[in-house]
C-alpha positions in Angstrom: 0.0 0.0 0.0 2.5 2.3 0.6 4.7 1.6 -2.3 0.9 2.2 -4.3 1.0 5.4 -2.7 4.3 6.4 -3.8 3.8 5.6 -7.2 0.7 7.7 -7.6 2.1 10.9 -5.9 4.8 10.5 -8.3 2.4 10.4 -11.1 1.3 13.3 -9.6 4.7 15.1 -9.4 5.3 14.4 -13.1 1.7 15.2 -14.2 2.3 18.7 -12.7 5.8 18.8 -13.9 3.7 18.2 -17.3 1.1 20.7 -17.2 1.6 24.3 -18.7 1.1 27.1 -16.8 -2.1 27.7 -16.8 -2.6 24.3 -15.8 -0.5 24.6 -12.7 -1.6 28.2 -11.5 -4.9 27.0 -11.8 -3.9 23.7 -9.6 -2.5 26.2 -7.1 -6.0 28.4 -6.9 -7.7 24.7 -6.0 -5.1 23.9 -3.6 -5.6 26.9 -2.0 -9.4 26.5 -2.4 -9.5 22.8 -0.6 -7.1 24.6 2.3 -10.0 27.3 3.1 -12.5 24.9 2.6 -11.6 22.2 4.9 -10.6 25.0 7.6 -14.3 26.1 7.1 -15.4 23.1 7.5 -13.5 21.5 10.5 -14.5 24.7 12.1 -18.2 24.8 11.6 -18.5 21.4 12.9 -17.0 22.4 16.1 -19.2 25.1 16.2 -21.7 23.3 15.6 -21.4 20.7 18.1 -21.2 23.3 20.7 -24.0 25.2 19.8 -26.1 21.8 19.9 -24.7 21.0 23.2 -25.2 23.9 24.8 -28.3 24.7 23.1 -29.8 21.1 25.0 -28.6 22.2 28.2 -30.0 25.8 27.9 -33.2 23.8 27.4 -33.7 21.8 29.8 -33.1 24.4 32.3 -35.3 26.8 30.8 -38.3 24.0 31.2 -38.0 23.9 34.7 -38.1 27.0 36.0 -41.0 29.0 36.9 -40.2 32.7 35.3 -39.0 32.8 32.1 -36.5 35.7 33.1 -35.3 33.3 35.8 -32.2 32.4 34.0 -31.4 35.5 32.9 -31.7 37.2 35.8 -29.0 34.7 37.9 -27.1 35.5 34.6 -26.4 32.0 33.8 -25.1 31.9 30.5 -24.4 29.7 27.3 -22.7 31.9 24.8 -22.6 29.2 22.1 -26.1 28.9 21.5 -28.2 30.2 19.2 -31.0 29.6 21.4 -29.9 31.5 24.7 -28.8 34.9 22.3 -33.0 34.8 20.8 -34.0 34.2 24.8 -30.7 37.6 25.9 -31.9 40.0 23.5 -35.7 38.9 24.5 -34.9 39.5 28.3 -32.9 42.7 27.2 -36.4 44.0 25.3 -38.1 43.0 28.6 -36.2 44.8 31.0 -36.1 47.8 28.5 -40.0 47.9 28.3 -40.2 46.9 32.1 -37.4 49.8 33.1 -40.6 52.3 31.5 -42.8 51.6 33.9 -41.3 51.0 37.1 -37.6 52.4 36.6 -35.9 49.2 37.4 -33.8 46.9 34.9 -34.4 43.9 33.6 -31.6 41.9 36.1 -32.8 43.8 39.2 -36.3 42.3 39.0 -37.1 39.6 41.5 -37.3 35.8 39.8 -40.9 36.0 40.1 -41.4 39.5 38.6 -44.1 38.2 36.3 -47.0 37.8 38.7 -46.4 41.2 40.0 -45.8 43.1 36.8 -48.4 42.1 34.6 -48.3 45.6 32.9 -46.6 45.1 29.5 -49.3 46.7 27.2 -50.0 44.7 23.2 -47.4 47.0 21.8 -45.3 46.5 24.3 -45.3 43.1 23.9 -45.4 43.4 20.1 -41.7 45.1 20.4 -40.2 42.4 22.1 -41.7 39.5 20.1 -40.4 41.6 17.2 -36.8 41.9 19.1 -36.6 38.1 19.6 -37.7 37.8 15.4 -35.3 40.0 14.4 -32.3 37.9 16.7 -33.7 34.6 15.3 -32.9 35.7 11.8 -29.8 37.1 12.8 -29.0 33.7 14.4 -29.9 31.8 11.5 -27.5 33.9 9.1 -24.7 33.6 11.7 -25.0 30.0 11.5 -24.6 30.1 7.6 -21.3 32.1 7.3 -19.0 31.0 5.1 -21.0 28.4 4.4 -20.9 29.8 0.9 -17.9 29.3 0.0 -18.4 25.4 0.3 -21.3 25.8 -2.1 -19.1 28.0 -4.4 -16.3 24.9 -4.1 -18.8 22.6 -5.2 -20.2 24.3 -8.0 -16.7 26.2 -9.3 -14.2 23.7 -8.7 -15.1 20.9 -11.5 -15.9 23.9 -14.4 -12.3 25.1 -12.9 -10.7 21.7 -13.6 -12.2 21.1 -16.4 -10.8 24.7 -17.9 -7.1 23.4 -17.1 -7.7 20.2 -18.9 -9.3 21.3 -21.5 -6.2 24.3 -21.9 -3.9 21.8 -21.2 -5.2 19.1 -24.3 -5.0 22.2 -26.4 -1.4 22.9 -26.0 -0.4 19.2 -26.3 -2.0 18.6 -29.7 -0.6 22.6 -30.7 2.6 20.9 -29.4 2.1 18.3 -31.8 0.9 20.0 -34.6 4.2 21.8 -34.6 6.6 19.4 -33.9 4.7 17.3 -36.7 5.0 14.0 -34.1 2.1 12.2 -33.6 3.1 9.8 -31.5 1.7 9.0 -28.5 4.8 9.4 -26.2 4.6 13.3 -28.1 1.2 14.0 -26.2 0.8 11.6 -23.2 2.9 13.6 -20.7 1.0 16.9 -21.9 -2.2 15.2 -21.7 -1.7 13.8 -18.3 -0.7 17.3 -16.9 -4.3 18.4 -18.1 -6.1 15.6 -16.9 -4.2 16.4 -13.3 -6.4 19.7 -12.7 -9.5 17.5 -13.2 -8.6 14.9 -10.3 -7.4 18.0 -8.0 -10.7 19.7 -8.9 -12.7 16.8 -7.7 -10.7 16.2 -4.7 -11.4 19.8 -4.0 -15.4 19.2 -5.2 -16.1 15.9 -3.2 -15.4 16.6 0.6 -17.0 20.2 0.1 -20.2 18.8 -1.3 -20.2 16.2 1.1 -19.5 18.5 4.3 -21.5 21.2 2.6 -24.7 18.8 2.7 -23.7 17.8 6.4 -23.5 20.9 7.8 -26.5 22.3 6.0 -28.6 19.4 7.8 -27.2 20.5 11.5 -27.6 24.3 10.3 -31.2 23.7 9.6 -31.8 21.9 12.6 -31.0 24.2 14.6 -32.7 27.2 12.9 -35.4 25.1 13.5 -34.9 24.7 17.2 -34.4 28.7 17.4 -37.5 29.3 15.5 -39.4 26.7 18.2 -37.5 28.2 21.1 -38.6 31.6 19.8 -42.1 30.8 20.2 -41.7 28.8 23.3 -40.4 32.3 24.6 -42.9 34.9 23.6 -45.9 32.2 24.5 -43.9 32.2 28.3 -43.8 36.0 27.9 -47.3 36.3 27.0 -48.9 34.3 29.6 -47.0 36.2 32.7 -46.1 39.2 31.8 -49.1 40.8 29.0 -51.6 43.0 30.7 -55.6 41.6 30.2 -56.4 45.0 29.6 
């Protein structure tokens, strides 16, 4: 196996010895491409991991407490999810609308504030809910940065390729045709320099599509938990803190 391995990295060697220049610098963009994109993705996948995680136990201790402030108020935090920033800037438009009528803040309310402040009038409440919107969108366009650039990878990359072979195949049968050889051995090693920006294209194209679809599937999960959480919230909201009137 590793003699097999040798051999094919020095096909590679002499492949891109082979290729013209156009061929090469264009190997060299891909290259660089593969670099970004497997940084993009080894670090989305740890951010997304801990946004899951931390997400599930933000969760789970919102359920159980009586106040939906509660958390917020003994300032317990869990800066990686998505989830606790809709449920901060939804305690922030609390406390703003709350610090109106009374002159307190939001974190110097008592746990249980919502059975004694039952004040927040239908706008009022209308601003928050649309606070904690406009954080779930924001949330869910966080979660897709850079993910672009995987897409772009998988879409770019093989037409990339493709224009190094294709450039390369040209110059060995212009080669050829001046040389007046037509031989095989005249236009194999020109031919497998262009054929090596195809096979670097796709090793570019594979793992992006295949992470790009991956992380996609956790992205949208987890907008979907935000957008759930988000209405979890406001109903929470609603029920202790809108006035009847």
């Amino acid at each position: 196996m590793f003699f097999t391995t040798q051999l094919c990295l020095g096909n590679a060697l002499f492949a891109l010895r082979q290729s013209n220049l156009p061929g090469q610098i264009i190997i060299l963009i891909l290259l660089g491409w593969s670099v970004y994109a497997w940084t993009i993705m080894v670090n989305k996948k740890r951010e997304l991991r801990l946004a899951t995680r931390q997400s599930r136990e933000f969760v789970s201790i919102f359920r159980r407490e009586s106040s939906p402030l509660a958390l917020f108020l003994r300032q317990r935090k869990f800066e990686g999810s998505p989830l606790y920033k809709v449920y901060e800037q939804g305690c922030l438009a609390i406390g703003g609308e709350l610090e109106d009528i009374h002159g307190s803040k939001a974190n110097e309310l008592p746990i249980g504030a919502g059975e004694e402040f039952e004040e927040l009038t239908a706008r009022q409440f209308e601003l928050i809910r649309n606070s904690v919107e406009r954080t779930v969108t924001d949330e869910a366009m966080l979660l897709e940065n850079n993910m672009g650039v995987l897409a772009n990878a998988v879409s770019t990359c093989p037409f990339l390729g493709l224009l190094g072979t294709v450039w390369g195949v040209m110059d060995a049968f212009g080669g050829m045709a001046v040389t007046g050889s037509a031989t095989l051995s005249a236009v194999a090693p020109g031919i497998s320099g262009a054929l090596l920006t195809t096979i670097v294209a796709l090793l570019v194209a594979i793992p992006s599509a295949i992470g790009y679809n991956g992380l996609t599937t956790r992205i949208r999960k987890l907008q979907v938990e935000t957008d759930n959480f988000a209405q979890e919230f406001i109903s929470a909201v609603q029920r202790q803190y809108l006035s009847e009137e």
